[in-house]
VOBA-1610 file (N, C-alpha, C; in pm, whole numbers, padded with zeros to 5 digits, always signed):
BEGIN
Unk+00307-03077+01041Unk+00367-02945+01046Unk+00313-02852+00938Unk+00306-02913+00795Unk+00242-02803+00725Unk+00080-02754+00772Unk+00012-02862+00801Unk-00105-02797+00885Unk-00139-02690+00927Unk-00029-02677+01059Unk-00019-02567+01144Unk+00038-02454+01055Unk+00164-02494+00962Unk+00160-02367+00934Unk+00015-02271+00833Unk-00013-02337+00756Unk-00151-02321+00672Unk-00263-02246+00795Unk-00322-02346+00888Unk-00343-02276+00988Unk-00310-02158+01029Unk-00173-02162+01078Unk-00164-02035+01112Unk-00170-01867+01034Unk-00132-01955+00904Unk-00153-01839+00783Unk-00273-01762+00774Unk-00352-01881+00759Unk-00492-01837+00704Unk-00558-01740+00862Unk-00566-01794+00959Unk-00550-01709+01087Unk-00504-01550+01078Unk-00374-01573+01077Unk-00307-01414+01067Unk-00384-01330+00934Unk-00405-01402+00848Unk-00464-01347+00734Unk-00631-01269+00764Unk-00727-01381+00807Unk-00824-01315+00899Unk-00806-01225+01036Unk-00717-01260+01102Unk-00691-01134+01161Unk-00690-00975+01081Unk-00573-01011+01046Unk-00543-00883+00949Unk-00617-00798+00835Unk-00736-00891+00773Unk-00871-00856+00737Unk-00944-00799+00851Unk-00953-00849+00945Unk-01056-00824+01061Unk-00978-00649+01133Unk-00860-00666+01135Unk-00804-00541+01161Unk-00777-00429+01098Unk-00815-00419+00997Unk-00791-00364+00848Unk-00959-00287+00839Unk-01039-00357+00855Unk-01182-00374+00843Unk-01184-00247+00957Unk-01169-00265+01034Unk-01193-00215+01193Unk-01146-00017+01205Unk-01032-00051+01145Unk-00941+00076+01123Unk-00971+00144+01041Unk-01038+00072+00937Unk-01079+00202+00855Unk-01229+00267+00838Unk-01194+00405+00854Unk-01315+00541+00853Unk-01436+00436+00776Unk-01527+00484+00862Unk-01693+00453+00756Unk-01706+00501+00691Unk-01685+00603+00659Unk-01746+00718+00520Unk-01649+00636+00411Unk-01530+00588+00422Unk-01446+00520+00271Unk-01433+00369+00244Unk-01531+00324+00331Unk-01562+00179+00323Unk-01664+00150+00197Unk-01623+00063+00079Unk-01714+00084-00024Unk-01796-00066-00029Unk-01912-00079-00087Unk-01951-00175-00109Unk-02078-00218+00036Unk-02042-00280+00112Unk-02093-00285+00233Unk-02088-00192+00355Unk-02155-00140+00453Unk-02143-00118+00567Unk-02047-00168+00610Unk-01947-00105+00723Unk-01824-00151+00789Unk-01843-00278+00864Unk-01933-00236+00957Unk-01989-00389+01041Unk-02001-00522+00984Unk-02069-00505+00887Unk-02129-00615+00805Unk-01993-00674+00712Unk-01901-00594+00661Unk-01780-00640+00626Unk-01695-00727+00755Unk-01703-00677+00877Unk-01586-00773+00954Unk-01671-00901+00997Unk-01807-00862+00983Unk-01914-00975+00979Unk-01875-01086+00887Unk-01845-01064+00770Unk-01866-01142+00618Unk-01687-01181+00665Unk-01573-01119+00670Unk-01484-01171+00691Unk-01438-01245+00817Unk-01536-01280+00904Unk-01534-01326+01068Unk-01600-01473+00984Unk-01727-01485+00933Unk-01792-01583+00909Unk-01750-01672+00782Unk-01659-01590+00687Unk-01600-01655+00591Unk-01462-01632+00555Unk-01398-01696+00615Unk-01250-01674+00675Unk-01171-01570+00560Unk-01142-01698+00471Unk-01046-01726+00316Unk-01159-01615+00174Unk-01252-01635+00192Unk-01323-01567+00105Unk-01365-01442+00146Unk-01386-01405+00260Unk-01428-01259+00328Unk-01303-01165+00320Unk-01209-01277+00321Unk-01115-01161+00329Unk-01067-01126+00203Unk-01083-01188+00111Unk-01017-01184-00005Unk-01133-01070-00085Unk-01249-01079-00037Unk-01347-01000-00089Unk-01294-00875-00064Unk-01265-00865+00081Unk-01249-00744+00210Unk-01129-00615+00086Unk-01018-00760+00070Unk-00947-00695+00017Unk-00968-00634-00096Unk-01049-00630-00195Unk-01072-00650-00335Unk-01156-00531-00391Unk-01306-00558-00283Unk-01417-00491-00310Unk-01461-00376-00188Unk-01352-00401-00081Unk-01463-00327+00094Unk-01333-00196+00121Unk-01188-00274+00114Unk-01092-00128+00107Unk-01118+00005+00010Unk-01085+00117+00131Unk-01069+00212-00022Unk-01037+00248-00101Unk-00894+00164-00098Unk-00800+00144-00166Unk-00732-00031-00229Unk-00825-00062-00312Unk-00817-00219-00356Unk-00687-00254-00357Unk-00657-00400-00314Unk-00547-00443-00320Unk-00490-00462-00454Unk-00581-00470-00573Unk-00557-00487-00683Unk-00491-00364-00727Unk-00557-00224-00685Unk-00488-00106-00727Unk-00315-00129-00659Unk-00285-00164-00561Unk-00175-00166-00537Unk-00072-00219-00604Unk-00125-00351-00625Unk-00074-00490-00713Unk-00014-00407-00864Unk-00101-00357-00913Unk-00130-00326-01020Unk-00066-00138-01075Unk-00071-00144-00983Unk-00025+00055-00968Unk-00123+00104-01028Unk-00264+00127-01033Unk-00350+00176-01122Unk-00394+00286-01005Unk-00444+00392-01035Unk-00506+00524-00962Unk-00613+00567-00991Unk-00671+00579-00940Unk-00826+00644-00936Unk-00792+00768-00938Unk-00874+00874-01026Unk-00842+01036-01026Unk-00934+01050-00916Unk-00826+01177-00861Unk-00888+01238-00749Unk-00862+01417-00756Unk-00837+01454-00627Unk-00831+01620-00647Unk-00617+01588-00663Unk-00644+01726-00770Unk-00448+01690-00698Unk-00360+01715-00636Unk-00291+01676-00605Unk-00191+01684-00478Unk-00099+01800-00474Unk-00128+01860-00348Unk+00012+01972-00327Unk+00129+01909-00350Unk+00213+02062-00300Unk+00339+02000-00312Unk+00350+01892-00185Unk+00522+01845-00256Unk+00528+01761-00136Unk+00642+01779-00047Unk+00743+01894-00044Unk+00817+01946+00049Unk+00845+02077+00038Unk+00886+02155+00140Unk+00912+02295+00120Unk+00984+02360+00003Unk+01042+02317-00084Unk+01124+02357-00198Unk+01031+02342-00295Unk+00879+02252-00299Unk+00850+02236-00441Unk+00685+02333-00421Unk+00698+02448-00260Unk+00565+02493-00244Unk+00644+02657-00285Unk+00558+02692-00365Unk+00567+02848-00387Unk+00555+02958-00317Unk+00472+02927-00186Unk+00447+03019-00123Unk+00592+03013-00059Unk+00595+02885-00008Unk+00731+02927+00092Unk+00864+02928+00005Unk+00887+02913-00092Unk+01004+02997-00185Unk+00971+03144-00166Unk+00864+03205-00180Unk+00809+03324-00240Unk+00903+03399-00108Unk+00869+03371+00056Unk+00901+03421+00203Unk+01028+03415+00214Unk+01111+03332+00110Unk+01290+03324+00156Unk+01372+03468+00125
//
């Protein structure tokens, strides 16, 4: 029984690399070409994906883990009360 479940883990896990891979835009795929990533995680189950996650998202799992942020441009508001223009029209 633990077998199967291990099995089945590691399965859903390559899936979910493989679907992850698939879904996301080419232009924010880092490291490898998109293809060649569901390639590397198709042919190396446990390690492709762990890569997938790490080094190929555009958003590393580690940043998540970790709460760390990459600077980027910054963010509008984020509902009608905190945008000026539309206070300005009331």
């Amino acid at each position: 029984m633990p077998r199967v479940v291990i099995a089945v883990a590691l399965l859903a896990f390559t899936v979910y690399c493989v679907v992850d891979a698939v879904q996301t835009e080419s232009r924010r795929v880092r490291g490898l070409p998109k293809l060649l990533w569901v390639a590397v995680v198709l042919l190396v189950p446990v390690l492709g994906g762990i890569a997938w996650l790490i080094a190929g998202r555009p958003r590393s799992i580690l940043d998540v883990i970790f709460g760390t942020r990459r600077p980027g441009p910054p963010r509008g508001p984020l509902g009608p009360d905190d945008d000026p223009d539309f206070l300005r029209d009331l």
